[in-house]
N, C-alpha and C positions, 0 to 999 in steps of 0.2 A: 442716574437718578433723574427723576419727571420731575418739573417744577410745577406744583397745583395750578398755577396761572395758567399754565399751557391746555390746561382741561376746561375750565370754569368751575363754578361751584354745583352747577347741573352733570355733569361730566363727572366731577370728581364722585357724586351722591349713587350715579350711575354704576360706575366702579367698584365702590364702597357695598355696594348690597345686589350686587349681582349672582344669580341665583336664590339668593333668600327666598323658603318657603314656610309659611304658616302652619305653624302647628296645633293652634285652638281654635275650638271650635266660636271663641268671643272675639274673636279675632277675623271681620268681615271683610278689612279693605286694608293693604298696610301703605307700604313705600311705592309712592308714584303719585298722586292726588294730593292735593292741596291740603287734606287732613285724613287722616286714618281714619277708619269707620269700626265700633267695636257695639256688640252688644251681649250684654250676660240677663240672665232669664236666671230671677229668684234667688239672686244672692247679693250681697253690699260689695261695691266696689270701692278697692283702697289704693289708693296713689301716695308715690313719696317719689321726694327726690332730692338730689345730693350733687352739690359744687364742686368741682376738685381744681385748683390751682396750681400751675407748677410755682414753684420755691414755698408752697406755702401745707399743700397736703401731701405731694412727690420730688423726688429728685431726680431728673434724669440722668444723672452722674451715676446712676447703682440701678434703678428701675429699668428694668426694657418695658418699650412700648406694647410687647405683645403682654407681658404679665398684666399691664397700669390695665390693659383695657376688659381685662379678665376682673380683676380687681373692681373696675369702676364701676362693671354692670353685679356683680355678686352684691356687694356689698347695698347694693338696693331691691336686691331679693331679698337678704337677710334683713333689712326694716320689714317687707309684706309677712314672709314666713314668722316675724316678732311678734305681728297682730293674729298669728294662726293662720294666714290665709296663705293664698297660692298667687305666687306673680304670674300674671299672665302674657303683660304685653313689654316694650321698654320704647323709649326715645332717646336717640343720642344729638346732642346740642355740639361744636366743638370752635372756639378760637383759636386757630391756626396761625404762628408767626411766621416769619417767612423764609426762616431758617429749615420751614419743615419740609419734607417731600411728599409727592404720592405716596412714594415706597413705605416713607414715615406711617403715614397715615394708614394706609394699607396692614401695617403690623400693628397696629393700635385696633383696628377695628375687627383683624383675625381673632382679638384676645374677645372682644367683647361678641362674637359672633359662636366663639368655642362656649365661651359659659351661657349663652343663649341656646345653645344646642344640650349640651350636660343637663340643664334647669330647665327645659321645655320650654322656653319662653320665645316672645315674638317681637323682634326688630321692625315697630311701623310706622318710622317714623325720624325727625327730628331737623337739627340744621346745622349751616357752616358760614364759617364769617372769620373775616381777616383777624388778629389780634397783635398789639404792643409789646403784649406782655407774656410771649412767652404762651404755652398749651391752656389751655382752658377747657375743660370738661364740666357736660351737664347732665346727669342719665336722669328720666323720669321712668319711674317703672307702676304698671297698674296690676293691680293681682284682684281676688277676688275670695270673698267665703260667706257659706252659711250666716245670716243671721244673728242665730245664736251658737255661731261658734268663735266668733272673733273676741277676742283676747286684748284689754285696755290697761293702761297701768296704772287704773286706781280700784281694783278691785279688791285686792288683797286686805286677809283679816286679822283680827288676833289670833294666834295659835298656826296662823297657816305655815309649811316648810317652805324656805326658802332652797330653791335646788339653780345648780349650774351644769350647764353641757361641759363636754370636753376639760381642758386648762384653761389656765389663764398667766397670761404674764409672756406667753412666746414670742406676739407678735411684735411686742415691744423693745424683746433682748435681740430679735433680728433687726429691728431699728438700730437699735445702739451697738450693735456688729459691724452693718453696714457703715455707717457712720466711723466708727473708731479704722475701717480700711479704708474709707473714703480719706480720710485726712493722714493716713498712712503713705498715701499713693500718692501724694502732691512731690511734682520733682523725678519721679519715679519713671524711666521710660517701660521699662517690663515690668511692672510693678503684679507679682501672683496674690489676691487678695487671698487672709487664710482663714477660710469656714472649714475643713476639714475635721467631722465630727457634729460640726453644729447647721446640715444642712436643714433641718425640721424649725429653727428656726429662721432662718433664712425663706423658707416655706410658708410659714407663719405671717410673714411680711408681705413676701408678695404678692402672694396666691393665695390666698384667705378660701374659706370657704361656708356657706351658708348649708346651718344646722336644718334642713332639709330632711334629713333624715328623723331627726328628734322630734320634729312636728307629727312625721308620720307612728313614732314611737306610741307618742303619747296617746294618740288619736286611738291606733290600735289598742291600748289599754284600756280605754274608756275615761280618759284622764283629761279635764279642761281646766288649764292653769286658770286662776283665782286677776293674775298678775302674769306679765310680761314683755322684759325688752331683749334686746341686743345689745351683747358688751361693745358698745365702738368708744367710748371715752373711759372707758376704768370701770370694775366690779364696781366702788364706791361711788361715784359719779351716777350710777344707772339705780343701784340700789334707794341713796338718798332721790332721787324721781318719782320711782314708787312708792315710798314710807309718804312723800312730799305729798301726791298725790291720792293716795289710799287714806292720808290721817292715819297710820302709825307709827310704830319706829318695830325695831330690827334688834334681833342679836345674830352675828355669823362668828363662829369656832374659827382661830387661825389654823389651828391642826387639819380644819376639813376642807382649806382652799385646794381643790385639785390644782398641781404644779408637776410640770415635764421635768425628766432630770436634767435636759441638758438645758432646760432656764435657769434651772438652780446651780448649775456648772458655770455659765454667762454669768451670773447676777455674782458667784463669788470670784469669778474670773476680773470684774471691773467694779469691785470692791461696792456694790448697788446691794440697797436692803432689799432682799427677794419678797419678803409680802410685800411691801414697798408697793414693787413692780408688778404684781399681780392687784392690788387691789386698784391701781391709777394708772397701769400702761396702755389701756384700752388698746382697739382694733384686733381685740382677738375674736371678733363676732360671733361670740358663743349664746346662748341663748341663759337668762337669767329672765325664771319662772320663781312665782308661788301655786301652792295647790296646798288645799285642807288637808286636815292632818289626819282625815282617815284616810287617804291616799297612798301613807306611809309607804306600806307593805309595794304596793302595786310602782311608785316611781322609786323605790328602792330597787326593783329586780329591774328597770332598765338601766341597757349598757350604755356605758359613756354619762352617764348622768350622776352628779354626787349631792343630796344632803348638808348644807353649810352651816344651817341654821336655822331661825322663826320668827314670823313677826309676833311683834310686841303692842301692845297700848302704846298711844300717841306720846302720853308723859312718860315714858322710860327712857324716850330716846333710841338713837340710833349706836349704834356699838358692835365692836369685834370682841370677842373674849381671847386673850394671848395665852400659848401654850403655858405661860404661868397664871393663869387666873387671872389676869390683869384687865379690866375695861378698858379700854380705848374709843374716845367718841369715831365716830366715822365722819370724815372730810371730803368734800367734792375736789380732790386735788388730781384727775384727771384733763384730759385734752380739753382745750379751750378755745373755740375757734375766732374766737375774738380778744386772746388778750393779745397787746401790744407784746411783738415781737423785735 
């Protein structure tokens, strides 16, 4: 194992992005210069970017380094692709304690160089610096889109549908998978963790992946969501955003939350109310759009996309309807990145 000291932190950046080649064409100058150089011609550029802390957003007790870095640049394509646009560039920041290696670091930034290559995207940039506490990650990602095709979350009307990608609830029961063998294994010297059956979600956790595809769905159809985020804190959490911001409220069908069976297997397996877990387990980065209701026909025949519900007038309020007719208001009782832990 190479101790990072032995390199510097020019050495190590050297190492880190060796051979790296640009694949946009807004993408003029990347790693090696004092600042990346970028230019787009006729369309709005959108930047986001995203902390990640160890003990606070990962665990390196169950995460490999190669998934967290896969993980850490996705998940800030799936904000650009939220506003409809396209990431184009990324920056990776990192606080290194000194328990880490090259070798470390080296698997951490293969993950974030693989989904950089899968998503077209371009590494041009960022920094390194000692840390206290343990891994610190910073990705800044820049995308880009038409004008008039970017996508805000106060657009949505009365009548519009509310539709979701893929499921919801998996990334969460691989959280609490992980976690129920993580505290299994204390004491344990060959301790076999037992996912056997439930690797989708285990997948779901690590390896997330940005609805990349559904952007292009939609586009092809002729369909420009009204509304749109990303599930990373809980359907309800994202949902109440939008109503928040648009001035409505919402009904969503519990019969029409799409759910994997082996969430639904998890969730009776460790005795968890499964809408529960779907409506507040966030990080399943699925995309949660509205679009007008003459739309219907056309976001009904795409695949992976379901129908949940509609917005409402502001006075109705926000609400799920229970497979018994039941109202239930809707609660922001998703991921919190600040409450006291």
């Amino acid at each position: 194992m190479t101790e990072i000291a032995s390199l510097g932190e020019f050495g190590l950046i050297d190492r880190l992005t060796d051979g790296i080649e640009l694949a946009n064409q807004s993408s003029l100058k990347g790693v090696g210069d004092d600042a990346a150089v970028l230019e787009y011609h006729e369309t709005e550029v959108l930047v986001t970017t995203d902390l990640l802390l160890e003990g606070v957003h990962f665990d390196l007790t169950y995460v490999p380094l190669k998934h967290l870095g896969y993980k850490s640049a996705v998940v800030n394509f799936s904000d650009v692709y939220a506003m409809n646009g396209t990431p184009r560039q990324i920056t990776v920041s990192l606080g290194i304690s000194k328990r880490f290696t090259v070798e470390h670091i080296e698997a951490l930034y293969s993950g974030i160089r693989h989904a950089c290559e899968i998503y077209g995207v371009d590494l041009v940039g960022g920094d390194t610096t000692s840390s206290r506490q343990g891994l610190v990650i910073s990705v800044t990602c820049i995308g880009d889109a038409p004008k008039d095709k970017i996508v805000y979350r106060n657009g949505a009307k009365d009548t519009d549908l509310i539709c979701v990608s893929g499921d919801l609830g998996a990334a969460y029961m691989g959280l609490q998978l992980l976690e129920r063998e993580k505290i299994a294994s204390v004491g344990q010297k060959d301790f076999i963790p037992k996912f056997e059956g439930k690797e989708y979600l285990i997948e779901r956790q690590l390896k997330p992946e940005a609805r990349k595809d559904i952007i292009a769905e939609l586009d092809q159809a002729g369909i420009k969501p009204t509304a749109m985020m990303d599930i990373s804190d809980g359907l309800s959490s994202e949902l109440l955003h939008i109503c928040k911001q648009s001035h409505t409220g919402c009904r969503i069908y519990e019969d029409r939350i799409p759910i994997d069976y082996q969430t639904a297997v998890m969730a009776e397996e460790l005795g968890m109310n499964l809408v529960t877990a779907a409506l507040n387990g966030g990080e399943d980065y699925e995309l949660l759009f509205t679009v007008p209701l003459h739309d219907h026909e056309k976001v009904s025949k795409l695949p992976g996309v379901k129908v949940i519900g509609h917005i409402t007038k502001e006075s109705l309020g926000c609400a799920m309807i229970t497979r018994d007719n039941t109202e239930i208001e809707l609660k922001a009782q998703g991921w919190n990145p600040l409450a006291q832990k």
